[in-house]
C-alpha positions as CSV (number, residue, x, y, z in Angstrom):
1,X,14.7,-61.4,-93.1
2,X,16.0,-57.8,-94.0
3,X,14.3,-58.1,-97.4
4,X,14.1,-54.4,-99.4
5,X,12.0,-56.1,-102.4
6,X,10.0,-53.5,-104.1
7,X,12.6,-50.7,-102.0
8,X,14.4,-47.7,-103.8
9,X,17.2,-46.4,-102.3
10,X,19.7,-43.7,-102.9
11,X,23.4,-43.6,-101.7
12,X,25.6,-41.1,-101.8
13,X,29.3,-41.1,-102.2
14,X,29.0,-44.4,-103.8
15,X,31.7,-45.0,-106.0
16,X,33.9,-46.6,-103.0
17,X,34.3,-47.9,-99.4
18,X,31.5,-48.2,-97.5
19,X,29.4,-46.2,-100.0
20,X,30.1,-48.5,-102.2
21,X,29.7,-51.8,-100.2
22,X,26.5,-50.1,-98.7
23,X,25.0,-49.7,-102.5
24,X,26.4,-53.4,-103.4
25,X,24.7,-54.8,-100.0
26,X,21.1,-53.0,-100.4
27,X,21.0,-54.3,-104.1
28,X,21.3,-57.7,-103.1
29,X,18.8,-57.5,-100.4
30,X,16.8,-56.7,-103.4
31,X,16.6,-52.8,-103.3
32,X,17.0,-51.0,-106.5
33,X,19.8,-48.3,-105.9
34,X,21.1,-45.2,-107.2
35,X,24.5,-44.8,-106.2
36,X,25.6,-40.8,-106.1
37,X,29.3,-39.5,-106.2
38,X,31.3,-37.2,-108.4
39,X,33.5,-39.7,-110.3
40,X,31.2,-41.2,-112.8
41,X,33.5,-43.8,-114.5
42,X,33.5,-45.6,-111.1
43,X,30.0,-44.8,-110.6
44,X,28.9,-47.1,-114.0
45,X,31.4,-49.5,-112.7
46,X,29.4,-49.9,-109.4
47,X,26.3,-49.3,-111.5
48,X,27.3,-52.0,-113.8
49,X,28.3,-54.4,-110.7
50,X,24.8,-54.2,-109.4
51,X,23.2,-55.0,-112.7
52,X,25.4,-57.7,-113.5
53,X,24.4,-59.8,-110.4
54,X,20.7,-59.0,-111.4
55,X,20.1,-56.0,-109.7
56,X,18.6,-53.0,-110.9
57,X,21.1,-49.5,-110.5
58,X,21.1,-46.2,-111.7
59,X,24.6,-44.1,-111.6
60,X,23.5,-40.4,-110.3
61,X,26.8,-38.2,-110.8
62,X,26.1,-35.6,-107.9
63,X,28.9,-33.5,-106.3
64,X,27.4,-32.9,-102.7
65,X,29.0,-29.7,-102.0
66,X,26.5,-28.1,-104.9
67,X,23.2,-27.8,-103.5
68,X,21.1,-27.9,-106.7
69,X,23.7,-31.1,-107.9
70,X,22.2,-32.9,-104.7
71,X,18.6,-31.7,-105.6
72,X,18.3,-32.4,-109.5
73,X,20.1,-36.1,-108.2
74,X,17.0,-37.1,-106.0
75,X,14.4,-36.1,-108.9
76,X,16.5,-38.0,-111.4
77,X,16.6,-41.0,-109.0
78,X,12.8,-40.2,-108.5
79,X,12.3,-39.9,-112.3
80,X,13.8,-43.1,-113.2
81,X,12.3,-45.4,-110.3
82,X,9.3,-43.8,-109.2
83,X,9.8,-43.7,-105.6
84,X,12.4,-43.3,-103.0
85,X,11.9,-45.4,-99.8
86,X,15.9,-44.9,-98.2
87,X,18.4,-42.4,-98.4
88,X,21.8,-43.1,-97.2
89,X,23.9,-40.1,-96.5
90,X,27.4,-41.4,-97.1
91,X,29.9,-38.7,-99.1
92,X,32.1,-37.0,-96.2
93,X,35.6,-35.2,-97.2
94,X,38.7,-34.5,-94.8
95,X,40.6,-31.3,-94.5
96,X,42.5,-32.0,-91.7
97,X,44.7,-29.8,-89.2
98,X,45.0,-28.6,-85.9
99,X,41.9,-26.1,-84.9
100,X,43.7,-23.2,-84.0
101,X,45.9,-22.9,-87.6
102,X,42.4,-24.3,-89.3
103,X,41.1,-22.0,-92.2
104,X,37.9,-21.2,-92.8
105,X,38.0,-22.8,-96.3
106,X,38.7,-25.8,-95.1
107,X,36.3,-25.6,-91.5
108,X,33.7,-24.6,-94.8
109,X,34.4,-27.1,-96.9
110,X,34.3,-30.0,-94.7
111,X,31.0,-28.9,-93.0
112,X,28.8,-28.2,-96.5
113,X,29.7,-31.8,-98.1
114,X,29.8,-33.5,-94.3
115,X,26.9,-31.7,-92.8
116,X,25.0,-29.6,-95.0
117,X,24.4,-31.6,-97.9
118,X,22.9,-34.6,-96.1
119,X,20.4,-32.2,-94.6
120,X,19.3,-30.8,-98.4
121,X,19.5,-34.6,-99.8
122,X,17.0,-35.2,-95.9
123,X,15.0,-32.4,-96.9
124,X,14.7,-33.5,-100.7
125,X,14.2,-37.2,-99.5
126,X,11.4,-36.3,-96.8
127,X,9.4,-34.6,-100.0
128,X,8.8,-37.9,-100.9
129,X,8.5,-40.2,-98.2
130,X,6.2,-38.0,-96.3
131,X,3.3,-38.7,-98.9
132,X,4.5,-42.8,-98.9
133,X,4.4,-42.5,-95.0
134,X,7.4,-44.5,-95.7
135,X,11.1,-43.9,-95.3
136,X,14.6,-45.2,-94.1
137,X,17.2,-42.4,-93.5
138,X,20.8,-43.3,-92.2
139,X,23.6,-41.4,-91.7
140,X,26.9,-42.7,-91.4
141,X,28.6,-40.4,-88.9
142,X,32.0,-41.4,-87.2
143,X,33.3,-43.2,-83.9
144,X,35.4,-39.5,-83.8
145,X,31.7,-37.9,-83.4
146,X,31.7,-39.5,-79.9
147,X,35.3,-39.6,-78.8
148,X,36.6,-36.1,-80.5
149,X,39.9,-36.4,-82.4
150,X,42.9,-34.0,-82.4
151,X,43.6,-32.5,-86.0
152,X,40.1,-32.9,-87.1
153,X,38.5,-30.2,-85.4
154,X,35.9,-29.6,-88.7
155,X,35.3,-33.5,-89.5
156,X,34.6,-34.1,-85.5
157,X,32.2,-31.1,-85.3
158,X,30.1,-32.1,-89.0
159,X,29.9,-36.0,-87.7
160,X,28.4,-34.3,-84.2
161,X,26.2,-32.7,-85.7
162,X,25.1,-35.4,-87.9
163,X,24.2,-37.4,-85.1
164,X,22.2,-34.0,-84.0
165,X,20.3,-34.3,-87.7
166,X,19.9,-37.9,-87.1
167,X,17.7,-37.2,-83.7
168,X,16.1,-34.3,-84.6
169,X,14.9,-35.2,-87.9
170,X,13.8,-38.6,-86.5
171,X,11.6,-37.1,-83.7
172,X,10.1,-34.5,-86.3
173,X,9.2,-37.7,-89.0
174,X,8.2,-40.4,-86.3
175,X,4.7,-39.7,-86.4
176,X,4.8,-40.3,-90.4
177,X,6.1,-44.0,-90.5
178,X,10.0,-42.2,-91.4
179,X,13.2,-43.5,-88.9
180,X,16.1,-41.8,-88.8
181,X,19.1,-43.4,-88.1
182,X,23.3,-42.9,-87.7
183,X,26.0,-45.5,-88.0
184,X,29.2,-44.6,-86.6
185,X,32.2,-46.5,-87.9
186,X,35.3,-47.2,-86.5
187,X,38.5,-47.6,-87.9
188,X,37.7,-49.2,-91.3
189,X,40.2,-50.9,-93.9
190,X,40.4,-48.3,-96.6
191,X,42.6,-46.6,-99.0
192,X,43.0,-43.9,-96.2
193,X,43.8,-46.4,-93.7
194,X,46.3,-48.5,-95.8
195,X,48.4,-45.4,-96.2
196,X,49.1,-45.2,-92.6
197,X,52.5,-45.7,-91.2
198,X,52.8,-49.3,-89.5
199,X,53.3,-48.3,-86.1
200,X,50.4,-46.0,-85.9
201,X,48.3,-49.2,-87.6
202,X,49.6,-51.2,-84.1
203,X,49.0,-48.4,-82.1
204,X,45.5,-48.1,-83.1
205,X,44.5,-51.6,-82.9
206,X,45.6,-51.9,-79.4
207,X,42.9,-49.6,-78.8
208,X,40.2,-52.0,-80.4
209,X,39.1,-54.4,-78.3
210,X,38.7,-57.1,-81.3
211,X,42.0,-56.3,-82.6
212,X,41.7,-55.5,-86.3
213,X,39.9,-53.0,-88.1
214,X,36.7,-52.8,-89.6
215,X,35.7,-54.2,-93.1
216,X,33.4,-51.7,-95.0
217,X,30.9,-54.8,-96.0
218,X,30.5,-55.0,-92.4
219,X,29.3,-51.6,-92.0
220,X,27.1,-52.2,-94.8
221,X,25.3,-55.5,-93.3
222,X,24.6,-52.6,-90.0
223,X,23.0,-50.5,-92.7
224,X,20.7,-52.9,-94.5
225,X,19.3,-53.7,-90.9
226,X,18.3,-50.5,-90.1
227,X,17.1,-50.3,-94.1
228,X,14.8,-52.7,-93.5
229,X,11.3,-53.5,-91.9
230,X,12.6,-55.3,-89.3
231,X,14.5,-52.4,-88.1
232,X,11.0,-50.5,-87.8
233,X,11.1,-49.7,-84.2
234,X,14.8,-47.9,-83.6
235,X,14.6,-44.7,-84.5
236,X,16.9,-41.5,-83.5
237,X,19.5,-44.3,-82.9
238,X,23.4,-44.4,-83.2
239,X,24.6,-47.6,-83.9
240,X,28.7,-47.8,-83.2
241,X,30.4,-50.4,-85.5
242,X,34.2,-49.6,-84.0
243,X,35.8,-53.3,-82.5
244,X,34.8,-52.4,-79.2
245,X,36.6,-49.4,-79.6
246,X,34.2,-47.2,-77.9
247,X,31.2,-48.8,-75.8
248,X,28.7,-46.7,-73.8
């Protein structure tokens, strides 16, 4: 089961967390990946990762908030493999602060590499997978998507509206053999997480349900599932991955 033999898929922000684990898990369920990010010394390491356990990975450097960067990645991914069956759209940023002392750099920022640049790397995606009548599409969104979040006014508002790409786009492609899915992680071990005082770690897990957080591999697993063929019927889905932190 979940078998992507003979798959090629393209993840970006790669080169760590779930990006990372997302690439590493599709590889071994036998897709061929290109991982995307902007660092590309820990791109070749994940690259190299890949192709050390047998897999076969290509190391795309792509900065997301560049449209044309996002563009000339898919037709180098394209040129190298030949065919692009699933995209995941992974690379997100943070600019946090309240919304009312928010500047519009940041509110920009946050909504081109969130937001806007996994609807150019859809569009560039759907080029292709329209004439396979083929694809896999999933966007990991964000548990704060659903609940809101105070200080993040820009993140909460890109994740929404991923979830609003992730519908719309899946109703527009159904008829051509293309879902669209979102994930929407919880709170997920991670350098950003690590760095959090101890109290607000304890004050957060009282609010999941299972008690700890989530690992990134886990998060990964959700996304080869929806990758793969037996996944063919859910389309214009959100599937939470949060501890029981949210339900409904």
């Amino acid at each position: 089961m979940f078998s992507l033999k003979d798959r090629v898929a393209l993840v970006t922000g790669a080169s760590q967390g779930i990006g990372r684990a997302t690439a590493l898990a599709l590889a071994a369920a036998g897709a061929r990946v290109a991982v995307a990010a902007r660092t590309a010394a820990k791109l070749d390491a994940v690259a190299q990762e890949i192709t050390q356990a047998g897999g076969a990975a290509l190391a795309v450097p792509m900065d997301v908030a560049n449209a044309d960067e996002i563009k000339a990645g898919v037709r180098r991914a394209l040129e190298h493999f030949g065919r692009l069956d699933i995209l995941v759209n992974n690379a997100a940023i943070t600019r946090d602060g309240l919304a009312v002392r928010m500047k519009a750099e940041d509110w920009d920022d946050v909504l081109r590499v969130n937001l806007t640049a996994a609807h150019i790397a859809i569009q560039q995606a759907l080029a292709v997978m329209m004439r396979q009548r083929f694809g896999r599409i999933i966007n990991v969104a964000s548990v704060v998507a659903e609940t809101g979040n105070a200080g993040q006014a820009n993140y909460v508002a890109a994740k929404a509206g991923l979830i609003g790409l992730t519908k719309a786009v899946a109703v527009e492609m159904a008829s051509r053999n293309i879902t669209v899915n979102a994930v929407a992680p919880g709170f997920i071990v991670s350098a950003m997480t690590d760095a959090l005082p101890e109290k607000m770690k304890e004050e957060l897990l009282q609010r999941i349900p299972l008690r700890r957080m989530g690992q990134d591999a886990e998060v990964a697993a959700a996304i080869v599932f929806l990758a793969s063929d037996e996944a063919a019927y859910i389309t214009g889905h959100v599937l939470d991955i949060n501890g029981g932190m949210r339900m409904g």
